[in-house]
N, C-alpha and C positions, 0 to 999 in steps of 0.2 A: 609350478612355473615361476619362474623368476623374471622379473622387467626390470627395466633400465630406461630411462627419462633424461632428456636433453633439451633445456631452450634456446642452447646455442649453435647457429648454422648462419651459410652464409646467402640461403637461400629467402628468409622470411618468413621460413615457417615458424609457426607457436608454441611447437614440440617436435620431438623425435622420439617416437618410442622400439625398444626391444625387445623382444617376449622369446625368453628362451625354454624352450620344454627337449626332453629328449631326443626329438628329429631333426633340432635344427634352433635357428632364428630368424623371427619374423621381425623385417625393421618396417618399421611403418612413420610416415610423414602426416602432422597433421597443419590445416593451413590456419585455422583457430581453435581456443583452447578450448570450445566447448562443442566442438566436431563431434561425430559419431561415430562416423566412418573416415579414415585415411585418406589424402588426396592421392599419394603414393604406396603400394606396400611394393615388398621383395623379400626375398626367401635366402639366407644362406646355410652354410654349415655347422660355424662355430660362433663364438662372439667375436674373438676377435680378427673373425675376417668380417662380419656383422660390421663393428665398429670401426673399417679400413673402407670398405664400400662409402657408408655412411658420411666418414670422412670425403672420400674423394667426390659422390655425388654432390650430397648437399653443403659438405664445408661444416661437419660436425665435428670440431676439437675431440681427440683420441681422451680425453681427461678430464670432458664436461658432464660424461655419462654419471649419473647417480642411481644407485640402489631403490626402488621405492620397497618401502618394508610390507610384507604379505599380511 
């Protein structure tokens, strides 16, 4: 599975994360960084419809996203 990590939005959240495995991607909202569970998640297809939602909900720069290394 590969994730993707965002602390920019224009919502307030602490993170944005994406976990993408072969069914899909799960973006998940977190409200502080040391959360456990997401205040938001949602489910899409690809990434970058993942990262166009992302964008339009929360206000997460298409170019913020970063790699976290496995």
């Amino acid at each position: 599975m590969k994730r993707f990590v965002s602390s920019k939005n224009d919502k307030g959240f602490a993170k944005t994360v994406l976990e993408v495995d072969d069914g899909g991607v799960a973006c998940l909202a977190f409200e502080r960084e040391d959360s456990a569970y997401p205040e938001w998640d949602y489910w899409e297809q690809d990434l970058e419809t993942a990262k166009a939602m992302c964008l339009d909900l929360w206000g997460v720069p298409t170019v913020s996203w970063g790699e976290v290394p496995a």
